[in-house]
Every structure is written in C-alpha cells, then in structure tokens.
N, C-alpha and C positions, 0 to 999 in steps of 0.2 A: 412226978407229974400226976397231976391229977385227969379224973377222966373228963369232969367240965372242961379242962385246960386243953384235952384233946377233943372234945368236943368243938370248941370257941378254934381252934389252929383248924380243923376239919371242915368249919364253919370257911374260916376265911382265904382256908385253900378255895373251896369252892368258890366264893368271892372273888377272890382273882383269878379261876378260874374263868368263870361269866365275864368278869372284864376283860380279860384277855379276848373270851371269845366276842364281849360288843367290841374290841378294839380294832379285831381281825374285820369283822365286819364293816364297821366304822371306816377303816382301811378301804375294805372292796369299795364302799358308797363313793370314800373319797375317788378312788381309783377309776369308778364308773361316771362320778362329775368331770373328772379330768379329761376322760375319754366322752364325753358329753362336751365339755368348754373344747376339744379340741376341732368335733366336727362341726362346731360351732362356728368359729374361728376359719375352718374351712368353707361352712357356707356364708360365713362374712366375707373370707377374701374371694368365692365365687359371683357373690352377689355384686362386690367392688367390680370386678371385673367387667360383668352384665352393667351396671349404671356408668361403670366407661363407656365400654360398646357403644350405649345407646345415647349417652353425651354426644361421642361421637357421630351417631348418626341423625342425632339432634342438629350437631352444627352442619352435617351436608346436606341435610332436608334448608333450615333455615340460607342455605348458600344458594340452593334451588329453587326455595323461596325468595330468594333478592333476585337471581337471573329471571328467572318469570313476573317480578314485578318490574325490571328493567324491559323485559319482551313486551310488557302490556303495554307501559310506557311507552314503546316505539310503536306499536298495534296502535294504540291511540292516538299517537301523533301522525300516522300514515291515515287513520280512518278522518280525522280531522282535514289536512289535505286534500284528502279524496273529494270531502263533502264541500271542500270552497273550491274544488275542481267542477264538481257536478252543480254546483251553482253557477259556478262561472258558464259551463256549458248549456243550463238550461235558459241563462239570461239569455247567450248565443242562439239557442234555439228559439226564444222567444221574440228576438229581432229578423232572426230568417224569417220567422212566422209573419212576423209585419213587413218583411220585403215582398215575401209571396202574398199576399193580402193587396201590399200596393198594385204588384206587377198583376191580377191579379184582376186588381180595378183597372189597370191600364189594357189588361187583353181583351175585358170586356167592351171598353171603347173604342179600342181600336178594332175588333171586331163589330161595332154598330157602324163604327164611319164606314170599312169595309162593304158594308152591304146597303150604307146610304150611298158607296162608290157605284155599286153593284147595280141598286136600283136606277140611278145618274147614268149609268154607262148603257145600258137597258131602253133610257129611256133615250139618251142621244141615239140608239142605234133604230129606232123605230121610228124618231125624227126623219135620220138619215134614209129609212127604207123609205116613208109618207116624201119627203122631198125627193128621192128618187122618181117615188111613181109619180109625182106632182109634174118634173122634170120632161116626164117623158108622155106625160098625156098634153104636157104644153107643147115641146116639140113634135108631136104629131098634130096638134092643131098649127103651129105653127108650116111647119111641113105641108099642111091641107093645104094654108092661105100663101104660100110664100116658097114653093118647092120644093122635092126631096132631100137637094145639097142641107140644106138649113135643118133638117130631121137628120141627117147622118150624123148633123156637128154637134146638135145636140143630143143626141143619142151617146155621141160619143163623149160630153160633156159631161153625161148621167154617169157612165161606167165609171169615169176617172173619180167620179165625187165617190163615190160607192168605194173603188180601191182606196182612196185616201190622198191621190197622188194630184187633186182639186183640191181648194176650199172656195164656197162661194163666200164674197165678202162682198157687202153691199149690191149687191146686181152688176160687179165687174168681171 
C-alpha cells in the first residue's frame, strides 16, 4: 500500500469520523426536538384542558345570563303592573280630589246658609226681645187705662211669648 493510499483511508477514517460525530449530534438535535414536540404536546393537552374549563364556564355564565334575562323579564313585567297600578291609583286620587273639591263647594254653602240661619235667628230673636218690650209697655198702658188684672195677664203673656210656650198669631 501505498502511503497516498494511507493517506486517502486516514483521510476518510476521519470522514467518518466527523460524521459519525454530526450523527451523534444530529441524534441529540433529534432527541432534544423530541423532548421539545413532547412538552409541546403537554402544553397542547394543558391548554385543551384550560379551553375546556373555560367552554365550560362559558356555558354557566351564558345559563346565568338567560336566568337574569328571564329575572329582568319578570322585573319588567312586575314594573309594568306596578305603573298601570299607580295609574290606576292616581286616576283614583284624582276623582277624591274632585269629590273633595265638590264637598268642598258644598261646605262652603252650607256654611253661608249657616250663618244667613245665624243672622235669621239673631234677628227673630231681637224681634222677639222689640215685641216683648212692645208687649209690656202696652200692657202697662193698658193696665194705667183698664186695671192691674189686665197688666198681670199681659205681663204674663209677654213671659210665655219670650219662653216660646206662646205664639202671637194675628192678634189672637
């Protein structure tokens, strides 16, 4: 053999050397992808997991969302009611209002006839005092011209008109 020939073999020992040693290498890379695809894989199926979860508290939010738009729903329908309630009660109030108003106009007429009774009664009574003393300055003229029996009866005439237990009616 020659020495090129051990040269060219020394040559391609080394050759396969190097590739052996990119191979070993090549190897780890692969080995370290693997171990890379595997935590990979780990964080896919964690993350699977997490977008469960949260599916799932997607669908009880939105279930909480329908109970509350069912509550509002009856909130509504209750607030509705309420307000042809307080309609209903201010029409109500607003007819009191015109009974008290009438009654109202009626107290204050019947409070004027009242005091046209008042004034009426007032004035019969000072009638009745003027015709008393009328009464009794006659029978004492009478009484002068005609004796004292006659002033007693009519004295006594005067009292009974005055108690009420008289009415003079026409001069009888």
């Amino acid at each position: 053999m020659s020495l090129a020939n051990v040269d060219d073999i020394t040559n391609n020992a080394d050759s396969i050397s190097d590739n052996a040693d990119d191979i070993t290498s090549n190897a780890d890379a692969i080995g370290a992808n693997a171990d890379s695809i595997t935590d990979n894989v780990d964080n896919i199926d964690a993350l699977n997991t997490e977008v469960a979860n949260n599916a799932g508290d997607i669908l009880d939010n939105a279930m909480e969302i329908a109970k509350n738009s069912m509550n509002i729903s009856d909130n509504y329908a209750n607030i509705m009611n309420n307000m042809a309630e307080i309609a209903f009660n201010a029409d109500a109030i607003a007819n009191n209002t015109d009974d008290i108003d009438a009654l109202s106009s009626d107290i204050d007429f019947n409070a004027a006839n009242i005091l046209n009774n008042a004034m009426n009664i007032s004035e019969n009574a000072n009638n009745i005092s003027s015709n008393a003393d009328n009464i009794a300055t006659n029978a004492a003229a009478i009484a002068y011209f005609n004796g004292p029996d006659v002033f007693y009866e009519l004295v006594e005439m005067a009292y009974e008109l005055l108690s009420g237990e008289r009415q003079l009616t026409n001069g009888k």
